[in-house]
N, CA and C atoms of all chains as a GROMACS GRO file, in nm:
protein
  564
    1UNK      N    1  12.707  10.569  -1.451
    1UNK     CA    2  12.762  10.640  -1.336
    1UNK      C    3  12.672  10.620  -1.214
    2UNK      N    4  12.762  10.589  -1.112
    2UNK     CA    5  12.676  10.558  -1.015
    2UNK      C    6  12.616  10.694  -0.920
    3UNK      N    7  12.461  10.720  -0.900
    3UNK     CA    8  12.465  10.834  -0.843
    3UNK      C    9  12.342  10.824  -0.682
    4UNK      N   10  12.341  10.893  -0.641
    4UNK     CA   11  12.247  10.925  -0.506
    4UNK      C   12  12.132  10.985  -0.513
    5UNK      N   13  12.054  10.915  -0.438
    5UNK     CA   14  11.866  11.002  -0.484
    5UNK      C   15  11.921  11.072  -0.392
    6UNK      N   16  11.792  11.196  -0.367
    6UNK     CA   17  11.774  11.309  -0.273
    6UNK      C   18  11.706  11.202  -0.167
    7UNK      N   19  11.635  11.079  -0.139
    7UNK     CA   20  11.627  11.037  -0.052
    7UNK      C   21  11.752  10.920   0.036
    8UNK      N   22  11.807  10.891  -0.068
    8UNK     CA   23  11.894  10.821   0.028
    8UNK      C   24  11.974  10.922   0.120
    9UNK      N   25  12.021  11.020   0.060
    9UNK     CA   26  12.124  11.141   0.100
    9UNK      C   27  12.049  11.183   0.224
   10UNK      N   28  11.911  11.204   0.218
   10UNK     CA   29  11.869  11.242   0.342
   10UNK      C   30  11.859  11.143   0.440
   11UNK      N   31  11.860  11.025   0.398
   11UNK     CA   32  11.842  10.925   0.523
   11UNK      C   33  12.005  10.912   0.584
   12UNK      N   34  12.106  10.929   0.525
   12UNK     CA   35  12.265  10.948   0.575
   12UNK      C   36  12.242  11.054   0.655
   13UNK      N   37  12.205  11.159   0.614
   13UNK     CA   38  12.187  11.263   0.698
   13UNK      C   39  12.120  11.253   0.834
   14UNK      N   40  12.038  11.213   0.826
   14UNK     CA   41  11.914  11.193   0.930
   14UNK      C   42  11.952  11.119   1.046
   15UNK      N   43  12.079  10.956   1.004
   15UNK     CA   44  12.112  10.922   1.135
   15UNK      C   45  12.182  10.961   1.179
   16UNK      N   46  12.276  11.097   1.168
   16UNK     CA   47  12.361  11.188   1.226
   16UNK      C   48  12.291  11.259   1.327
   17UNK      N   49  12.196  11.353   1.235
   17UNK     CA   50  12.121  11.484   1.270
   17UNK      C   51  11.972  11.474   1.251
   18UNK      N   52  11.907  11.395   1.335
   18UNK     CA   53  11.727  11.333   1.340
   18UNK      C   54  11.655  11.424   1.294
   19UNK      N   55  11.708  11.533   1.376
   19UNK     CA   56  11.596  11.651   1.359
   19UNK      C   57  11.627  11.750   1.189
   20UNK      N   58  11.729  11.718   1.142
   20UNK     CA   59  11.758  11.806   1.045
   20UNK      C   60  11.601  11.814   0.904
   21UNK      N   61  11.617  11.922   0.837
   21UNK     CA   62  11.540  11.929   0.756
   21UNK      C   63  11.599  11.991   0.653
   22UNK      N   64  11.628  11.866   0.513
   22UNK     CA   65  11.728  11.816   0.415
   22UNK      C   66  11.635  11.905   0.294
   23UNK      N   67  11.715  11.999   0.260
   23UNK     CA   68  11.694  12.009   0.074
   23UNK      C   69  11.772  12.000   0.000
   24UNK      N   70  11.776  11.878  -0.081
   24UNK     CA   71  11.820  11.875  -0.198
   24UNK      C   72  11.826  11.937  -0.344
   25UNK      N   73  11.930  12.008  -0.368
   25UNK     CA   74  11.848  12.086  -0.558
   25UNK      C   75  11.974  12.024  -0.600
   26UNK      N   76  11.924  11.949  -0.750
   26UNK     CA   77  12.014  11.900  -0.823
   26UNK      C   78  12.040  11.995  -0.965
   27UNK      N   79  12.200  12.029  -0.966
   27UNK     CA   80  12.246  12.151  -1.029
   27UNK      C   81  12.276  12.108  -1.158
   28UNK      N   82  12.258  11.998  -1.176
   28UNK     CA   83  12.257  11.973  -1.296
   28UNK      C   84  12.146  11.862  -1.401
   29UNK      N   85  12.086  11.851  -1.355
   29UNK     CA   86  11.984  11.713  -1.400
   29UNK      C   87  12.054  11.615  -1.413
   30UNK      N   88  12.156  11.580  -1.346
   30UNK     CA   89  12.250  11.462  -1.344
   30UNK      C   90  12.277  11.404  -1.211
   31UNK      N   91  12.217  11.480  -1.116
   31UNK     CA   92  12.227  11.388  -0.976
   31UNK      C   93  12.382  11.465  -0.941
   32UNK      N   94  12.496  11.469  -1.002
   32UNK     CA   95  12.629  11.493  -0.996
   32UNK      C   96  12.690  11.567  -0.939
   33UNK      N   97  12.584  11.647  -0.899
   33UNK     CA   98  12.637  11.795  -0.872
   33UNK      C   99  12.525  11.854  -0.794
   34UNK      N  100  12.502  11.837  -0.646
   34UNK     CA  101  12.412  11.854  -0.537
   34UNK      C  102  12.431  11.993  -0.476
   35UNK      N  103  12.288  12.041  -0.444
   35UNK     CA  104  12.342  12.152  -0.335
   35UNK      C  105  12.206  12.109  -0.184
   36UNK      N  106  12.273  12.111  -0.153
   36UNK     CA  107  12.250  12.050  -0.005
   36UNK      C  108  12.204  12.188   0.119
   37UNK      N  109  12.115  12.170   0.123
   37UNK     CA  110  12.075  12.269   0.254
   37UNK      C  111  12.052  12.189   0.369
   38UNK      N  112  12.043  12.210   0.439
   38UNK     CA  113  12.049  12.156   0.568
   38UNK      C  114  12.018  12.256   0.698
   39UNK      N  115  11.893  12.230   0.765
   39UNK     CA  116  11.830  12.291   0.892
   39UNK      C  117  11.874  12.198   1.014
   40UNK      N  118  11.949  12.205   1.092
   40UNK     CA  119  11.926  12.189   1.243
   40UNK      C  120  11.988  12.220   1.321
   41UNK      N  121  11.893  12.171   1.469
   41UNK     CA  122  11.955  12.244   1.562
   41UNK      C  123  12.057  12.190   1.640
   42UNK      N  124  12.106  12.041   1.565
   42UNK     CA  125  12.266  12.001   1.608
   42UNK      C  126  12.374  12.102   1.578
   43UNK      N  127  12.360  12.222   1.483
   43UNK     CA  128  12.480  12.311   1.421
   43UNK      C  129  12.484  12.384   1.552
   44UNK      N  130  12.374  12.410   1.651
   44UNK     CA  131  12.392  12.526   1.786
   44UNK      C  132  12.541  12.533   1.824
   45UNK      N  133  12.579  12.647   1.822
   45UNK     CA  134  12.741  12.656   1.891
   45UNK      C  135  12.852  12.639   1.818
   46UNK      N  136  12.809  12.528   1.714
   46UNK     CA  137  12.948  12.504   1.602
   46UNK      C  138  12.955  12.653   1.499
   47UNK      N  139  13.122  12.605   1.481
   47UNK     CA  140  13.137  12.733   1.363
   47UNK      C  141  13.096  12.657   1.257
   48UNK      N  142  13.130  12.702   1.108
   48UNK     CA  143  13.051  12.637   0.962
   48UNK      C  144  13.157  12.507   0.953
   49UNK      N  145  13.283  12.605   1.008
   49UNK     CA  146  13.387  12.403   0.967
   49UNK      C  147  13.332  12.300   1.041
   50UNK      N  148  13.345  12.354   1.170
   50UNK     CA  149  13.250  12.196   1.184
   50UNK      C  150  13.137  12.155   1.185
   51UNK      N  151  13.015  12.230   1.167
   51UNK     CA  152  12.918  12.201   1.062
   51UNK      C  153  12.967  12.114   0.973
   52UNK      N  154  13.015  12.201   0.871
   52UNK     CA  155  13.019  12.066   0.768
   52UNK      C  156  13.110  11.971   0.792
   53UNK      N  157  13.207  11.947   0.876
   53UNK     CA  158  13.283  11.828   0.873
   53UNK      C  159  13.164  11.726   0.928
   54UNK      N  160  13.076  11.773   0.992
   54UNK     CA  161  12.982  11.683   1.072
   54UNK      C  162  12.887  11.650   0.948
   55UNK      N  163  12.854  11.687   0.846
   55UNK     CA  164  12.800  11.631   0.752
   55UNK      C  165  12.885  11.584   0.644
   56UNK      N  166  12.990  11.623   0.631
   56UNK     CA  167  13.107  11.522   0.566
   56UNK      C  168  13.092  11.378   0.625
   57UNK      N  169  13.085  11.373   0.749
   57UNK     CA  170  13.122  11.230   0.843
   57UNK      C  171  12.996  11.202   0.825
   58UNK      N  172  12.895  11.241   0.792
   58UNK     CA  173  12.760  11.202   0.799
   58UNK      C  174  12.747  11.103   0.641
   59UNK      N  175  12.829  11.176   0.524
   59UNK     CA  176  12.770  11.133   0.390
   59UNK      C  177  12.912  11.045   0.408
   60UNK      N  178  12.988  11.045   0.476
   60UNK     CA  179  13.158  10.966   0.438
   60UNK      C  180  13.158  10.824   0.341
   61UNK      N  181  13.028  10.748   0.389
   61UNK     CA  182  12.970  10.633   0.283
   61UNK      C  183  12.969  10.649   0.135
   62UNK      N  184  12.870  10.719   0.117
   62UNK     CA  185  12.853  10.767  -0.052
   62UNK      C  186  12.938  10.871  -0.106
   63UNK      N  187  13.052  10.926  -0.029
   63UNK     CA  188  13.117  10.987  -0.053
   63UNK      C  189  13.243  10.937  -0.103
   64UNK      N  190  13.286  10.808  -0.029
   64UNK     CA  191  13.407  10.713  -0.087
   64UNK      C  192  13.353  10.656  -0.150
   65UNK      N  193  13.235  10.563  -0.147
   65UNK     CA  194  13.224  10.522  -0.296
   65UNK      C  195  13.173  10.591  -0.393
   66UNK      N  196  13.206  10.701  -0.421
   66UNK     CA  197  13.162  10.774  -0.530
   66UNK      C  198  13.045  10.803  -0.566
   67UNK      N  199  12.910  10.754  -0.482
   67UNK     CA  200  12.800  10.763  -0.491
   67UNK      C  201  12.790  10.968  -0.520
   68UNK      N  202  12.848  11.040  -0.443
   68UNK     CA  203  12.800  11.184  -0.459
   68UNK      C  204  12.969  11.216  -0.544
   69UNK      N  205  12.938  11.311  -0.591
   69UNK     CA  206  13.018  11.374  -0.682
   69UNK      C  207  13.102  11.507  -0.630
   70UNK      N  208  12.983  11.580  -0.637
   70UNK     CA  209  13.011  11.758  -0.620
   70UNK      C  210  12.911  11.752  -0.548
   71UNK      N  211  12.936  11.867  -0.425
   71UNK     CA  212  12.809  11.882  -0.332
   71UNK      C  213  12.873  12.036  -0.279
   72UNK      N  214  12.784  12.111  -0.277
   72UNK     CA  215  12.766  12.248  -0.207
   72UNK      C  216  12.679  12.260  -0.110
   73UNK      N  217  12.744  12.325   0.047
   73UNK     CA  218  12.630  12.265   0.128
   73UNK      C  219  12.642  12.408   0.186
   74UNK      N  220  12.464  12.376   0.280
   74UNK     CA  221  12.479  12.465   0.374
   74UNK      C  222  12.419  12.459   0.421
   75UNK      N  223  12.457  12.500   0.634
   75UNK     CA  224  12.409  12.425   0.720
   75UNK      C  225  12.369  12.568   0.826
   76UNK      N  226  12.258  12.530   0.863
   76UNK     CA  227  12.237  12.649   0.988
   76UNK      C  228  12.124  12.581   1.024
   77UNK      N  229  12.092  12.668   1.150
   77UNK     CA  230  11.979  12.624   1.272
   77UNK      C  231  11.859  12.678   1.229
   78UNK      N  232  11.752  12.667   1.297
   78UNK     CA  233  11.615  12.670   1.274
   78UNK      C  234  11.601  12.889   1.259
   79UNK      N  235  11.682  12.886   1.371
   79UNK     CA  236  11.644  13.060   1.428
   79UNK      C  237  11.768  13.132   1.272
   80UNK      N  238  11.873  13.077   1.234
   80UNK     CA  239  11.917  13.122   1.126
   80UNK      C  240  11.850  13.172   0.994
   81UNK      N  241  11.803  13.048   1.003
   81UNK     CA  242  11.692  13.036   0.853
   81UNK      C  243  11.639  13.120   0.777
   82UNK      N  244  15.828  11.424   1.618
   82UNK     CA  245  15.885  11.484   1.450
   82UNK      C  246  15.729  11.456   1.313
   83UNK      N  247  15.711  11.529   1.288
   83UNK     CA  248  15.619  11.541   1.148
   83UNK      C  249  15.642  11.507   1.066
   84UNK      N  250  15.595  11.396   0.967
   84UNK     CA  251  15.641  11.372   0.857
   84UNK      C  252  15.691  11.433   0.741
   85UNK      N  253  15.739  11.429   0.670
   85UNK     CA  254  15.820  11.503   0.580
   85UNK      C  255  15.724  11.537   0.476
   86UNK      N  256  15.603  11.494   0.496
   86UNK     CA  257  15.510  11.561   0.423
   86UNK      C  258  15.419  11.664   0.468
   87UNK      N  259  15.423  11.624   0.562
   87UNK     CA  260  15.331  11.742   0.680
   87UNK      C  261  15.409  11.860   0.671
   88UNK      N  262  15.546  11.853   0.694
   88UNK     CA  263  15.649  11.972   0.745
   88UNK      C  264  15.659  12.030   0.560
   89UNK      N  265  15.631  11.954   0.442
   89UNK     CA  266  15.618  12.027   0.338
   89UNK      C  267  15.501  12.091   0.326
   90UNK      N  268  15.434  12.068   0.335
   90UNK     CA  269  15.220  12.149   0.369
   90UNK      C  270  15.284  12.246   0.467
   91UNK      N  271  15.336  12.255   0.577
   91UNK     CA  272  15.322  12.339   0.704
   91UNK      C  273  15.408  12.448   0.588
   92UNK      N  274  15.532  12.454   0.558
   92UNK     CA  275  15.639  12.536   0.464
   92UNK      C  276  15.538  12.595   0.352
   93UNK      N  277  15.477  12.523   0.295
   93UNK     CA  278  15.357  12.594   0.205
   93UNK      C  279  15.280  12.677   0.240
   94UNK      N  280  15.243  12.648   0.358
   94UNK     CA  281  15.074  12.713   0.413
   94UNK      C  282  15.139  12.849   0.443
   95UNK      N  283  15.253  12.859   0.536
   95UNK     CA  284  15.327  12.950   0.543
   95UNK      C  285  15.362  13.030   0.483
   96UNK      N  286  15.404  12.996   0.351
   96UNK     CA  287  15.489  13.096   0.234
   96UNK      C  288  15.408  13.154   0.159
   97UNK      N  289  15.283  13.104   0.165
   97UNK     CA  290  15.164  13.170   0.102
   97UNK      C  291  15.041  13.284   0.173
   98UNK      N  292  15.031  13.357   0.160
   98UNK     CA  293  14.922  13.408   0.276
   98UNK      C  294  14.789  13.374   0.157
   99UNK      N  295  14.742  13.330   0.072
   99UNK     CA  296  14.658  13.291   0.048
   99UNK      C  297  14.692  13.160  -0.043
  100UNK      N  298  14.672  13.024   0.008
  100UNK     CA  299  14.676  12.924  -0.033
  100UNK      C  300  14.560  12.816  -0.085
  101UNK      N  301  14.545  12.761  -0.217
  101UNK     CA  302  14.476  12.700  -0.264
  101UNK      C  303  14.474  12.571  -0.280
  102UNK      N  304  14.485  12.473  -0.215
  102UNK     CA  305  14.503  12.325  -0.294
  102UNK      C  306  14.350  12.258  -0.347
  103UNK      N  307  14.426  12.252  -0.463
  103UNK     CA  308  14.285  12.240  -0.568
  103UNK      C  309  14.335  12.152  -0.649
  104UNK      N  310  14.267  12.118  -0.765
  104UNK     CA  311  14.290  12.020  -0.864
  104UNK      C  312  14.322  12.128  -1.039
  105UNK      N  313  14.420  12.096  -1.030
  105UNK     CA  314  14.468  12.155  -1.165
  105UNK      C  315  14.555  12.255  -1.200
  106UNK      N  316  14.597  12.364  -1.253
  106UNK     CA  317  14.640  12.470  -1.237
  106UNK      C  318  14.557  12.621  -1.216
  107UNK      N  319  14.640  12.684  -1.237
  107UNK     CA  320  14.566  12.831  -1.292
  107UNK      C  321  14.489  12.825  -1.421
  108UNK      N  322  14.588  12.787  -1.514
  108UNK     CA  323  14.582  12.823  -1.621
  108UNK      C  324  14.459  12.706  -1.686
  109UNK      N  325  14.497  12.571  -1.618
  109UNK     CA  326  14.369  12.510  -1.616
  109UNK      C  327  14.288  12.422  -1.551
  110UNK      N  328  14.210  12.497  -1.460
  110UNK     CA  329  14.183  12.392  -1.330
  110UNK      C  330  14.079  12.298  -1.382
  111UNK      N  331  14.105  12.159  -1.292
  111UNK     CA  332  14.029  12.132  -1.349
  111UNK      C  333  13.904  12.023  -1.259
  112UNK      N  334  13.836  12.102  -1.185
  112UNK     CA  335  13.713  12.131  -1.106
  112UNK      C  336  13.678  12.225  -1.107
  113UNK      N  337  13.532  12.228  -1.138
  113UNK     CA  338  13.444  12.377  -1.109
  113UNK      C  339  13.501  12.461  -0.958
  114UNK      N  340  13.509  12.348  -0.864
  114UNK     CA  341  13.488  12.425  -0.712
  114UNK      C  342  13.620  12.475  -0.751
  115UNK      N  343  13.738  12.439  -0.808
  115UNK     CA  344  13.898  12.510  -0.757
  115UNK      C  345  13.868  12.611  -0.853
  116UNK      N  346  13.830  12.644  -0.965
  116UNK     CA  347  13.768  12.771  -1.092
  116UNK      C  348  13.704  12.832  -1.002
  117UNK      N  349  13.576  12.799  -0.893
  117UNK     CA  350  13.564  12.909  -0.867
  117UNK      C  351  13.625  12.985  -0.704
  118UNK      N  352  13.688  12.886  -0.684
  118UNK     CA  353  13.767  12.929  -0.563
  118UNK      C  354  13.856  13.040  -0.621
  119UNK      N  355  13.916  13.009  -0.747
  119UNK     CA  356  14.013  13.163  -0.782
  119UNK      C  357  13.918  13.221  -0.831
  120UNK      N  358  13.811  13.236  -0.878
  120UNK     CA  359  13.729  13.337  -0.930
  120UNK      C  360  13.731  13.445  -0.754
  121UNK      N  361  13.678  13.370  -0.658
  121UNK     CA  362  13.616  13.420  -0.529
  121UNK      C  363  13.746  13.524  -0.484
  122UNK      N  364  13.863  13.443  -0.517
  122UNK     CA  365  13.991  13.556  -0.455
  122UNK      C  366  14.006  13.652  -0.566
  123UNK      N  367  13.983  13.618  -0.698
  123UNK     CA  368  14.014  13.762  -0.841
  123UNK      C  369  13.932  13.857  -0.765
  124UNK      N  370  13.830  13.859  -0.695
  124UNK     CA  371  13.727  13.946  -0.652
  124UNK      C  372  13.832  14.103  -0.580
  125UNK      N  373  13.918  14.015  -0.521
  125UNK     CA  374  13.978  14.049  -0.428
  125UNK      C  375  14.122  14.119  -0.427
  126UNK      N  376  14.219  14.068  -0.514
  126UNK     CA  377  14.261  14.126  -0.612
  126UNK      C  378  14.420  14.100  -0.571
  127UNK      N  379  14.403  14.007  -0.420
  127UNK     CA  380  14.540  13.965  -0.414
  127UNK      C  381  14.580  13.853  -0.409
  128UNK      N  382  14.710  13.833  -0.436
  128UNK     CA  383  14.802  13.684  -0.491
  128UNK      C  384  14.758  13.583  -0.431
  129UNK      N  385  14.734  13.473  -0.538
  129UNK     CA  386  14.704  13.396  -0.424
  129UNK      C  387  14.798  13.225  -0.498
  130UNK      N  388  14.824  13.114  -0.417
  130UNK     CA  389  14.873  13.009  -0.531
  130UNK      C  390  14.817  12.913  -0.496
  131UNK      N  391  14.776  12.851  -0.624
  131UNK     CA  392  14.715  12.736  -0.639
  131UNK      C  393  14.852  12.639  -0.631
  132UNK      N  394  14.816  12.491  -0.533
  132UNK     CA  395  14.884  12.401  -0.578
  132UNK      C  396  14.815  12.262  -0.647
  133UNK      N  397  14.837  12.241  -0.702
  133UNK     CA  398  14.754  12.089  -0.760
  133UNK      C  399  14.795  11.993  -0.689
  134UNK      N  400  14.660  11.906  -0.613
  134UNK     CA  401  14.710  11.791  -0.581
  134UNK      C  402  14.646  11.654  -0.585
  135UNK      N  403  14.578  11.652  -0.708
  135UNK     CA  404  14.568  11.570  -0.810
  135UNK      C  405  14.646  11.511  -0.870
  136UNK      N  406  14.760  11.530  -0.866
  136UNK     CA  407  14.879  11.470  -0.932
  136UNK      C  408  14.982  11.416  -0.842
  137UNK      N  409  14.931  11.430  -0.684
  137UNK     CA  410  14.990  11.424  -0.540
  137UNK      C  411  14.889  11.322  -0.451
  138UNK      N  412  14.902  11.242  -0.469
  138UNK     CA  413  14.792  11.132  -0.364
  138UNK      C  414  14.851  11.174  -0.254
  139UNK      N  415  14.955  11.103  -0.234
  139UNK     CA  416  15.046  11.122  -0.094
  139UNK      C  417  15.002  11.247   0.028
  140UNK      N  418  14.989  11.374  -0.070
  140UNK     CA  419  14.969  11.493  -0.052
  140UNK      C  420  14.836  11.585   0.002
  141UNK      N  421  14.762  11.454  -0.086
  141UNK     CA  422  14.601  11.473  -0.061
  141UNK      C  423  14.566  11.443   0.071
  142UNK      N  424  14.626  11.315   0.075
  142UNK     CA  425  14.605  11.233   0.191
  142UNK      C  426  14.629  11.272   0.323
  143UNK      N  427  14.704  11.358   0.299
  143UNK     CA  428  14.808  11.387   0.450
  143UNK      C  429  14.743  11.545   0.473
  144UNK      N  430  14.674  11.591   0.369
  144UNK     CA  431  14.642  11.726   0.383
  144UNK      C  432  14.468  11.705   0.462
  145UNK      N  433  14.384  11.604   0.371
  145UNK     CA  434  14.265  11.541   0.445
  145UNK      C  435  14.310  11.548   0.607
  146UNK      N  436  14.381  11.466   0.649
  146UNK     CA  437  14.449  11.430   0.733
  146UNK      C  438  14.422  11.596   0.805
  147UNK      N  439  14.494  11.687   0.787
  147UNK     CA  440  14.572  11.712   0.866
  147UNK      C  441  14.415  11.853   0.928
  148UNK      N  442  14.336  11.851   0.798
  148UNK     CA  443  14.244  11.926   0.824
  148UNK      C  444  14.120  11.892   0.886
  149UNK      N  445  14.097  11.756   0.861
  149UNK     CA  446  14.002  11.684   0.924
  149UNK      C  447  13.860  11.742   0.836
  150UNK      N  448  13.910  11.762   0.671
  150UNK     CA  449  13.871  11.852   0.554
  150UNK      C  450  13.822  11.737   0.458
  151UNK      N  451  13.749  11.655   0.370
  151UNK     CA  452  13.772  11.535   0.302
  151UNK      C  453  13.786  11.612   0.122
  152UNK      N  454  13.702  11.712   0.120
  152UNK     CA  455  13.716  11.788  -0.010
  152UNK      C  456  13.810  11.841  -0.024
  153UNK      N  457  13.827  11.890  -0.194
  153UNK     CA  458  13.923  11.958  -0.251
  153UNK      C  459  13.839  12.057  -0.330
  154UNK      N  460  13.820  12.192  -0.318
  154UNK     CA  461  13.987  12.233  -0.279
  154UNK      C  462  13.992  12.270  -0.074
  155UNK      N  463  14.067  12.308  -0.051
  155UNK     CA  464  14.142  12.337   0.063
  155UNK      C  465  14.162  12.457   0.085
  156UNK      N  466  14.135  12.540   0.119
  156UNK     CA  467  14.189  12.707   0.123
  156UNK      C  468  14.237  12.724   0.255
  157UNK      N  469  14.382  12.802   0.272
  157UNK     CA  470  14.433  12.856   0.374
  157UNK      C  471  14.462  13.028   0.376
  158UNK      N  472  14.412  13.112   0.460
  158UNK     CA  473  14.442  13.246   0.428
  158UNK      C  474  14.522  13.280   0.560
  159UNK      N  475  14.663  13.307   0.509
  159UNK     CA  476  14.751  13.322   0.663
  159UNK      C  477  14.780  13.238   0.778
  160UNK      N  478  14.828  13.142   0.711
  160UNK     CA  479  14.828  13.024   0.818
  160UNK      C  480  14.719  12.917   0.890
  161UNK      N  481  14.594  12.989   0.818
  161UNK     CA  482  14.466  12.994   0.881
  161UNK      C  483  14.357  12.852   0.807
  162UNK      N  484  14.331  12.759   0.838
  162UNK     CA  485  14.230  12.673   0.748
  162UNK      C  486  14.107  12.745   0.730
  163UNK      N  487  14.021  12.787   0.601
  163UNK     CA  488  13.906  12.790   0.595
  163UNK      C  489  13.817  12.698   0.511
  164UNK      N  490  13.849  12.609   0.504
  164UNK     CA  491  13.780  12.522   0.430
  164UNK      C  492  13.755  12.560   0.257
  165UNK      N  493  13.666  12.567   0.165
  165UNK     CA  494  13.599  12.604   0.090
  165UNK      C  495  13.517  12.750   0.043
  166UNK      N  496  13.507  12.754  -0.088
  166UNK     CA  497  13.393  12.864  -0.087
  166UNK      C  498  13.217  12.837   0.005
  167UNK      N  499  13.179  12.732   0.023
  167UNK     CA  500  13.096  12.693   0.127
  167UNK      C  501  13.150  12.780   0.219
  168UNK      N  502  13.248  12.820   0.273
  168UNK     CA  503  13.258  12.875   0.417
  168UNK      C  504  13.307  13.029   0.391
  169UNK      N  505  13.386  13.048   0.252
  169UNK     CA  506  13.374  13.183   0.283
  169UNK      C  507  13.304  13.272   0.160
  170UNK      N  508  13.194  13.202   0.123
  170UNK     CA  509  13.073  13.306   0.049
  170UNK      C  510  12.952  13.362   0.158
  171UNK      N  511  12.924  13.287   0.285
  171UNK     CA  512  12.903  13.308   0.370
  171UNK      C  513  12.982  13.454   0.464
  172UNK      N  514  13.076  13.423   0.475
  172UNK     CA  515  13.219  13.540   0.535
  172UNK      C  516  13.191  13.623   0.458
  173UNK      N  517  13.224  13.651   0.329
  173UNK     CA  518  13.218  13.693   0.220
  173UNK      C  519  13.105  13.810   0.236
  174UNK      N  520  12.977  13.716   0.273
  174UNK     CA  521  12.846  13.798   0.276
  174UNK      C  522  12.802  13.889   0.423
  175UNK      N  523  12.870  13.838   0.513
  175UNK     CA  524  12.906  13.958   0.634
  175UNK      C  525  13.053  14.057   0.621
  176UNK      N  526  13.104  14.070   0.536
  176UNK     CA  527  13.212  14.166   0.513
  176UNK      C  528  13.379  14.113   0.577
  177UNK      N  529  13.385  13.980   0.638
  177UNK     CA  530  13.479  13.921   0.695
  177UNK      C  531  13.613  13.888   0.620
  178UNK      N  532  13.591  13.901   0.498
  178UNK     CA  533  13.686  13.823   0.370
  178UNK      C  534  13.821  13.965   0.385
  179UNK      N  535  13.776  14.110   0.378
  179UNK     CA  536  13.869  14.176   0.290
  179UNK      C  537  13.900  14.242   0.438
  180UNK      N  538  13.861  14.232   0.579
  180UNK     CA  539  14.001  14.257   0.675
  180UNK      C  540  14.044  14.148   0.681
  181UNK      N  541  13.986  14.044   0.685
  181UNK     CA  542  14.052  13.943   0.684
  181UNK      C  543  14.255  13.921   0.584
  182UNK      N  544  14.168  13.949   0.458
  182UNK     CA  545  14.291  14.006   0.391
  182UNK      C  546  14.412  14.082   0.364
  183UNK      N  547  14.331  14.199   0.414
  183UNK     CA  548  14.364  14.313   0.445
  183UNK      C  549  14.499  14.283   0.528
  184UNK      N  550  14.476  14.232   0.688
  184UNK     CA  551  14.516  14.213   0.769
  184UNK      C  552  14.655  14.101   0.737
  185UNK      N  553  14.609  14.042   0.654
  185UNK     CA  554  14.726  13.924   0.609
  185UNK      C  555  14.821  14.018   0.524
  186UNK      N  556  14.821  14.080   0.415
  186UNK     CA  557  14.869  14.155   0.374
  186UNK      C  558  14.909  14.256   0.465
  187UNK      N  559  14.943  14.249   0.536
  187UNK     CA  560  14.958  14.420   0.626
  187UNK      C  561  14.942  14.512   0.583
  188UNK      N  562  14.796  14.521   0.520
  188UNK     CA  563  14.780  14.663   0.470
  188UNK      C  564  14.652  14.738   0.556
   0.00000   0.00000   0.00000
């Protein structure tokens, strides 16, 4: 099965959102099943949908090819945190 | 004019005040996220319908589409897109979920 490190995922991330600061926890010891945190201050002003559609469009690569599986995310700004 | 698939999603989203498109049924879904998307509404204690559309490419496609959403499941409460439990365990956790409900239900 083809799967995604916690570093590639953050480098998809990163040319979206430079400043973001990526945690990865893998929910299953299988890579398969990600939960994704995500710090930055590109989310300022957005509601959570488009938050995450903006990291949907961010992973859209490893996401069609099946590289990520299951992913639970969540996205807020520095002052959220 | 809307495609005849769109105008079937729009007739759905409608007839439901809490709508699910997920993968599987009730009885047996079959993704964790659509299991616990009805777990998140049992909380809650009103009707809600799952449609499967896993068995619907066409359906998937046009629903991606129409939400600008790429996951499944899909949740609509009252006409309303909210994406996922990602978006309303959050809601959920500021008290937003049950007027929210409330309000759809006219109660």
């Amino acid at each position: 099965m083809l799967v995604i490190t916690p570093d590639v995922l953050t480098d998809y991330i990163l040319k979206s959102l430079p400043d973001a600061v990526v945690t990865v926890t893998d929910r299953t010891g299988t890579m398969d099943h990600l939960m994704v945190v995500i710090v930055s201050e590109g989310f300022q002003g957005k509601n959570l949908l488009d938050r995450h559609r903006m990291i949907y469009q961010a992973l859209d690569t490893p996401m069609k090819d099946g590289r990520i599986h299951a992913l639970e995310l969540t996205a807020r700004t520095r002052d959220e945190a | 004019m809307a495609e005849p698939i769109e105008e079937e999603i729009q007739k759905e989203v409608r007839a439901h005040k809490i709508l699910i498109y997920g993968k599987g049924t009730e009885q047996m879904p079959m993704c964790g996220f659509t299991r616990e998307t009805m777990q998140f509404f049992d909380r809650y204690g009103y009707p809600y319908e799952l449609i499967d559309v896993l068995s619907q490419p066409a359906k998937r496609e046009a629903l991606t589409k129409m939400t600008n959403w790429p996951t499944l499941p899909k949740v609509f409460i009252d006409g309303t897109f909210y994406g996922d439990t990602d978006i309303l365990d959050p809601m959920a956790t500021k008290g937003e979920i049950e007027p929210l409900l409330k309000k759809a239900f006219g109660k």
